[in-house]
C-alpha positions in Angstrom: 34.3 -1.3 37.5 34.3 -1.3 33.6 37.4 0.0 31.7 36.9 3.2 30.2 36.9 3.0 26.0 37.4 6.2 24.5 33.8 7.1 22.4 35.6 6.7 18.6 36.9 2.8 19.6 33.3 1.7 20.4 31.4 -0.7 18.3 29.1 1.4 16.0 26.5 0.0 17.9 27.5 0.8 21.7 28.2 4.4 19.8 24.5 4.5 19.0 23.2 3.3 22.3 25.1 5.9 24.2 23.7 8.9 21.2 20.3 7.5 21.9 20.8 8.2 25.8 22.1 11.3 25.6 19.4 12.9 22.9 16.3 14.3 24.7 12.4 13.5 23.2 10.0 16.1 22.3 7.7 15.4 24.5 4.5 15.7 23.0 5.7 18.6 21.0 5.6 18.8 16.9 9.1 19.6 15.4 7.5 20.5 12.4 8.0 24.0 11.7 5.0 26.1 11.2 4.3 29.7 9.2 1.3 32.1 9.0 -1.2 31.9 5.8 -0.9 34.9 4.4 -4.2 36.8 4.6 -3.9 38.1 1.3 -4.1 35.3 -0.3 -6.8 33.2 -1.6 -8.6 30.1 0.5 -10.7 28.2 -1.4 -12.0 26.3 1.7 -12.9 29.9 3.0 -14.6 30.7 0.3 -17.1 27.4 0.5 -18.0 28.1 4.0 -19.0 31.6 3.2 -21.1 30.5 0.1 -22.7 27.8 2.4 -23.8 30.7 4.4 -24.8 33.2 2.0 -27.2 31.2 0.0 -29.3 30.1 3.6 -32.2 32.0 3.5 -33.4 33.1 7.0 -36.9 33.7 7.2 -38.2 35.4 10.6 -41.6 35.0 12.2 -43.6 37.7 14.0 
């Protein structure tokens, strides 16, 4: 059985093997935090998509 060293006597590195044990992963979840676009404002990549579809002329057949 090993002799118990209190956490603070530990080499720096034992001290952060034993923090990388205890801290948990992700897993597979983004820590980044994430907000809403605000509606109100203005999207210029928005606004090229609908110009790509306004200037299509559709020309229907019978």
């Amino acid at each position: 059985m090993e002799k118990f060293i209190p956490f603070e006597k530990l080499s720096k590195k034992e001290q952060k093997k034993l923090n990388a044990m205890k801290r948990r992963g992700w897993n597979g979840i983004s820590p980044v935090t994430r907000k809403s676009e605000n509606p109100k404002a203005y999207n210029r990549k928005k606004a090229q998509k609908r110009s790509d579809f306004d200037s299509v002329p559709f020309l229907f057949q019978i």
